[in-house]
PyMOL Python script that loads the backbone (N, CA, C, O; Angstrom):
from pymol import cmd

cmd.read_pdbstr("""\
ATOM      1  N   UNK A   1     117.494  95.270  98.903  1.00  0.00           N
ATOM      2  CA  UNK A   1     118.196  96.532  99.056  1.00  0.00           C
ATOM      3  C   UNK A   1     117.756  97.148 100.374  1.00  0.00           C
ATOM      4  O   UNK A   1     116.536  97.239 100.509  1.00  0.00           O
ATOM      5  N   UNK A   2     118.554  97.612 101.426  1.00  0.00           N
ATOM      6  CA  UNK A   2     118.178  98.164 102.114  1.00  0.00           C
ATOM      7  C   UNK A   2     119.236  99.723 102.322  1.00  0.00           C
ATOM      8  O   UNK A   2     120.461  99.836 102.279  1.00  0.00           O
ATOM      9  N   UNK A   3     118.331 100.595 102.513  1.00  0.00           N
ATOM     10  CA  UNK A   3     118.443 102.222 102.368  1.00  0.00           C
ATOM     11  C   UNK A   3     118.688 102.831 104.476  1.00  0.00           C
ATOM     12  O   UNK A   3     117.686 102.899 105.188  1.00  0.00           O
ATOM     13  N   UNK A   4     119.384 102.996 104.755  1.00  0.00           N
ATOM     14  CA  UNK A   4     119.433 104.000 105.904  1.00  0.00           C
ATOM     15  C   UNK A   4     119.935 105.274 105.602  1.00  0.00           C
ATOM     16  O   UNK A   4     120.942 105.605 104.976  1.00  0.00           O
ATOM     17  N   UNK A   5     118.850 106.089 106.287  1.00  0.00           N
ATOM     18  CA  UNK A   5     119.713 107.182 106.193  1.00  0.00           C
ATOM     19  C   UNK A   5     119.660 108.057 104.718  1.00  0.00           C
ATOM     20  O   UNK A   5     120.227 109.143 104.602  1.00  0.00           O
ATOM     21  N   UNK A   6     119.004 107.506 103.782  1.00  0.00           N
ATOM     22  CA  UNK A   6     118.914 107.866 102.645  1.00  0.00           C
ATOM     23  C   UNK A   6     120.588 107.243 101.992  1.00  0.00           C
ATOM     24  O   UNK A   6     121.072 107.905 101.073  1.00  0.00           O
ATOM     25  N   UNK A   7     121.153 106.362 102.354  1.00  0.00           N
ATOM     26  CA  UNK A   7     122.290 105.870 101.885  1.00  0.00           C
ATOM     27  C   UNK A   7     122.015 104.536 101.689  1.00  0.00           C
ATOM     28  O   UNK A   7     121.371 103.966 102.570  1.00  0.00           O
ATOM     29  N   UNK A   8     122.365 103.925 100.725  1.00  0.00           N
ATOM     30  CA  UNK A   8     122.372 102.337 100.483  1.00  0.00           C
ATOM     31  C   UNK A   8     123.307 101.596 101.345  1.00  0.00           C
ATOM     32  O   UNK A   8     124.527 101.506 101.208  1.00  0.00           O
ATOM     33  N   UNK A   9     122.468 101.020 102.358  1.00  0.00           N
ATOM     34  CA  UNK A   9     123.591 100.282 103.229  1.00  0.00           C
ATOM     35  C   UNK A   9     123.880  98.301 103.327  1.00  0.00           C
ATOM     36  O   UNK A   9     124.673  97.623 103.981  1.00  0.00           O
ATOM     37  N   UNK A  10     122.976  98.008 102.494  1.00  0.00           N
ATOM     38  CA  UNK A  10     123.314  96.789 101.447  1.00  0.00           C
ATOM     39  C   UNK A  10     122.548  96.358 100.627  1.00  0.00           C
ATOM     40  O   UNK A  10     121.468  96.949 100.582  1.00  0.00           O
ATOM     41  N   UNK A  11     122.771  95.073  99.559  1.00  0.00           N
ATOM     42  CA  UNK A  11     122.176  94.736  98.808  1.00  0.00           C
ATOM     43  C   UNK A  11     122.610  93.518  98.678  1.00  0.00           C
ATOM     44  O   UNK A  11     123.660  93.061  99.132  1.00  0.00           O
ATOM     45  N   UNK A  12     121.202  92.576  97.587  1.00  0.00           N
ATOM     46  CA  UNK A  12     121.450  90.859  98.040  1.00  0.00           C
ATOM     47  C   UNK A  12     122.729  90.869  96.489  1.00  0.00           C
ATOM     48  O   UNK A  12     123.433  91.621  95.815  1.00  0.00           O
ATOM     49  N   UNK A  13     122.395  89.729  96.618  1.00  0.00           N
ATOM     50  CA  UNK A  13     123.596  89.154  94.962  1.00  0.00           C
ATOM     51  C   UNK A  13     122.886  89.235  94.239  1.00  0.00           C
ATOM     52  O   UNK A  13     121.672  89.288  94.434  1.00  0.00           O
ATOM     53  N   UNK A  14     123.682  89.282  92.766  1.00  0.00           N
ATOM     54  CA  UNK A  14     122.371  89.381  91.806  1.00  0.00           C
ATOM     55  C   UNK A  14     121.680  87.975  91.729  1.00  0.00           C
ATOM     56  O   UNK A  14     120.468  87.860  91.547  1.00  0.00           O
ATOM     57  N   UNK A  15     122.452  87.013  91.866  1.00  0.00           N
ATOM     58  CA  UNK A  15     121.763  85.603  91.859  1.00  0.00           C
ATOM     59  C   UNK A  15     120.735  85.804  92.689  1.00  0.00           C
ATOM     60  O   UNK A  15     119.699  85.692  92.034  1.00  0.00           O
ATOM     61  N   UNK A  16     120.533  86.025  93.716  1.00  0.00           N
ATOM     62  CA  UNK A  16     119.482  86.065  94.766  1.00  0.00           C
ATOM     63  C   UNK A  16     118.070  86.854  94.294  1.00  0.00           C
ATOM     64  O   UNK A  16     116.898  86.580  94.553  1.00  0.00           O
ATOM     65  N   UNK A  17     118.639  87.916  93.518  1.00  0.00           N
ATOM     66  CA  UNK A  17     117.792  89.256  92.635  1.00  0.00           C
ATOM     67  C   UNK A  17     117.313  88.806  92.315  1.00  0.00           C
ATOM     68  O   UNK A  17     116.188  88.801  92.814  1.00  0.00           O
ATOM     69  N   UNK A  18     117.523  88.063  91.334  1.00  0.00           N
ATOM     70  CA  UNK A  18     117.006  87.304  89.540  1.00  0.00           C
ATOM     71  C   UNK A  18     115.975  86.272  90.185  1.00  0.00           C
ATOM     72  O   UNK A  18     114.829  86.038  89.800  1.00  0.00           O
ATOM     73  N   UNK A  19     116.373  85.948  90.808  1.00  0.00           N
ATOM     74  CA  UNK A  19     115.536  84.436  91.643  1.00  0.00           C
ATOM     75  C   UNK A  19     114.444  84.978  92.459  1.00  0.00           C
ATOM     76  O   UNK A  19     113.338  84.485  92.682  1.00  0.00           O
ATOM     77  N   UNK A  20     114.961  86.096  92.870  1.00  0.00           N
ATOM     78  CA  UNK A  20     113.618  85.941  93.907  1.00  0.00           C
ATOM     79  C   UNK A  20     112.783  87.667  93.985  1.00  0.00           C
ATOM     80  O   UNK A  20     111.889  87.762  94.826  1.00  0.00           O
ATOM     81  N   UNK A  21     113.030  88.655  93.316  1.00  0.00           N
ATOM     82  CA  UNK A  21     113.042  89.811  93.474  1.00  0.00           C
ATOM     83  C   UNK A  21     111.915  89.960  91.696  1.00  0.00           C
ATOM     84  O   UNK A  21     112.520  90.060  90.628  1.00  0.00           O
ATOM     85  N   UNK A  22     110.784  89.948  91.723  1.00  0.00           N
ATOM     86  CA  UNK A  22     110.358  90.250  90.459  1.00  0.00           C
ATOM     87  C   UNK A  22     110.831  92.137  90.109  1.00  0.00           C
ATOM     88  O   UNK A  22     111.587  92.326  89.156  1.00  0.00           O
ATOM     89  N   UNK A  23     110.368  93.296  90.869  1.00  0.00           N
ATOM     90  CA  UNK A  23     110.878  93.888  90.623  1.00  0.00           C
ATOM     91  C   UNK A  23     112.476  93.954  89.751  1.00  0.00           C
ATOM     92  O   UNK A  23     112.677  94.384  88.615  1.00  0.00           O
ATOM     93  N   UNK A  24     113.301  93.472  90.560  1.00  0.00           N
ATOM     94  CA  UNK A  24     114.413  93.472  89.796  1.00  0.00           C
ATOM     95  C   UNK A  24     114.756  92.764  88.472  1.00  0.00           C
ATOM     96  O   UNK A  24     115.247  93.335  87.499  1.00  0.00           O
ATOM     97  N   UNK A  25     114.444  91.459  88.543  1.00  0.00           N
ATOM     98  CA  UNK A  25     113.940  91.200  86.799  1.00  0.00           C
ATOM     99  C   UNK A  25     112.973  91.938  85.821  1.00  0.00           C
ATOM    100  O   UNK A  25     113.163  91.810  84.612  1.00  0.00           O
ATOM    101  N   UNK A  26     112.039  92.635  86.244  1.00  0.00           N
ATOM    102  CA  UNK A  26     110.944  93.073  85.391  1.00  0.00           C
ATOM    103  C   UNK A  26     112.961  94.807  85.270  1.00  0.00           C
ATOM    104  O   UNK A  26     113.836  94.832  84.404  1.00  0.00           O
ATOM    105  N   UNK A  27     112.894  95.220  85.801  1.00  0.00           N
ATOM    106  CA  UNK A  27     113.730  96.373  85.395  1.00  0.00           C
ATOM    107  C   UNK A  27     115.169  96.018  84.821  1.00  0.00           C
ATOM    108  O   UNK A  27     115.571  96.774  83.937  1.00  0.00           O
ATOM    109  N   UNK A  28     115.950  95.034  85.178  1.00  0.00           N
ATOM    110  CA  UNK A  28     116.985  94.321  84.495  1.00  0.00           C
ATOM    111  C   UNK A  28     116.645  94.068  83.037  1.00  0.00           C
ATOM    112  O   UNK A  28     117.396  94.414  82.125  1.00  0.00           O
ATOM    113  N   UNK A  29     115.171  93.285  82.802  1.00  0.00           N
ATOM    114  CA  UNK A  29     115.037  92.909  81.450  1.00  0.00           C
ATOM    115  C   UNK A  29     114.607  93.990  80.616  1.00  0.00           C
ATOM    116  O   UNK A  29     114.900  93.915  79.423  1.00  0.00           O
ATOM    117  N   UNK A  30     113.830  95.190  81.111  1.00  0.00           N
ATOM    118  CA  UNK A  30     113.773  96.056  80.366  1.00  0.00           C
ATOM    119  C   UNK A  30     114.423  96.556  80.003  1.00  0.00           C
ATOM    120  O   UNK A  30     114.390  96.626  78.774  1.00  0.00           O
ATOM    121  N   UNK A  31     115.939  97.583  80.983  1.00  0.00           N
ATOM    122  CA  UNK A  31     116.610  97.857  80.587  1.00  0.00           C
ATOM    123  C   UNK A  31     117.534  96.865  79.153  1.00  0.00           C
ATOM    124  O   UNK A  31     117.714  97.393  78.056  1.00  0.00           O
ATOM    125  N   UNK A  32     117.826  95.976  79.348  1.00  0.00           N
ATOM    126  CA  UNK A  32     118.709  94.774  78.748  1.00  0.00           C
ATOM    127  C   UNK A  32     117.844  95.234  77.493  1.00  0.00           C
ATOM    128  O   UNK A  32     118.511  95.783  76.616  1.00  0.00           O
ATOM    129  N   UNK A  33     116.408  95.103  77.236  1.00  0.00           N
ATOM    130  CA  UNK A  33     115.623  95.038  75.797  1.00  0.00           C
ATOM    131  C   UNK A  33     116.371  96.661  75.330  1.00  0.00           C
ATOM    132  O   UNK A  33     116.926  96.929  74.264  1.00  0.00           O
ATOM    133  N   UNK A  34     116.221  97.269  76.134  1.00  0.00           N
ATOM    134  CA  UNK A  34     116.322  99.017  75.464  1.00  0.00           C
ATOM    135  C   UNK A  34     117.486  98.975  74.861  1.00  0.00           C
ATOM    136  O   UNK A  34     117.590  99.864  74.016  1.00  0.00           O
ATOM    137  N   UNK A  35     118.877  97.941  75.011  1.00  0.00           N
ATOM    138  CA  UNK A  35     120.001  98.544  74.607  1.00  0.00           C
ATOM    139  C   UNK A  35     120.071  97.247  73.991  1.00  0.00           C
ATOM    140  O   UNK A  35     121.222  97.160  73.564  1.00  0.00           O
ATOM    141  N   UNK A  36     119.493  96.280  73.745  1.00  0.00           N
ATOM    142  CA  UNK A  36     119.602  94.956  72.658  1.00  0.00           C
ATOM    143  C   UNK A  36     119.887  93.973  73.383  1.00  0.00           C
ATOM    144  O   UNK A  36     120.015  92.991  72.651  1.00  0.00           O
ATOM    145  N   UNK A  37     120.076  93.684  74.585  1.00  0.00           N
ATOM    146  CA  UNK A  37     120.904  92.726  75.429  1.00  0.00           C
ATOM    147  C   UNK A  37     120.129  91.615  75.921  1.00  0.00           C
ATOM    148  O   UNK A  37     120.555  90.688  76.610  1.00  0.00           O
ATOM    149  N   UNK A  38     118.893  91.799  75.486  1.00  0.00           N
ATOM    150  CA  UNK A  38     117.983  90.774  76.282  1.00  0.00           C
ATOM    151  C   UNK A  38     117.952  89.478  75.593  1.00  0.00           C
ATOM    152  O   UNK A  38     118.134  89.567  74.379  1.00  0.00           O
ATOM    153  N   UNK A  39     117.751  88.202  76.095  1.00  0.00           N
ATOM    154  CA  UNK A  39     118.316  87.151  75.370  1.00  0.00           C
ATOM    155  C   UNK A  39     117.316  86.456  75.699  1.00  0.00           C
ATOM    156  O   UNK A  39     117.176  86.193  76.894  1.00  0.00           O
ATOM    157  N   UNK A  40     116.134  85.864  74.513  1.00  0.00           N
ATOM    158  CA  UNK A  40     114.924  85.287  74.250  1.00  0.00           C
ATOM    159  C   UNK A  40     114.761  84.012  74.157  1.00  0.00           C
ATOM    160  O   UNK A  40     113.646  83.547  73.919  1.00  0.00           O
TER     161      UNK A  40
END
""", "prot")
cmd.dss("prot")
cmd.show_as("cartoon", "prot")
cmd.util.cbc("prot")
cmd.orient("prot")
């Protein structure tokens, strides 16, 4: 993710996320657990 300006001025794919971004899996899967969606 990159921010200019205080505006989001891009972001990777989620494929790219999931793979390589622990942040973004550790908050994807939490969220996903909070609403039942997480798949074990």
């Amino acid at each position: 993710m990159v921010v200019v300006d205080g505006r989001l001025d891009a972001f990777d794919t989620v494929k790219s996320l999931k793979l390589d971004n622990a942040y973004y899996r550790s908050v994807s899967s939490a969220d996903g657990a909070a609403i039942g969606l997480r798949s074990s």
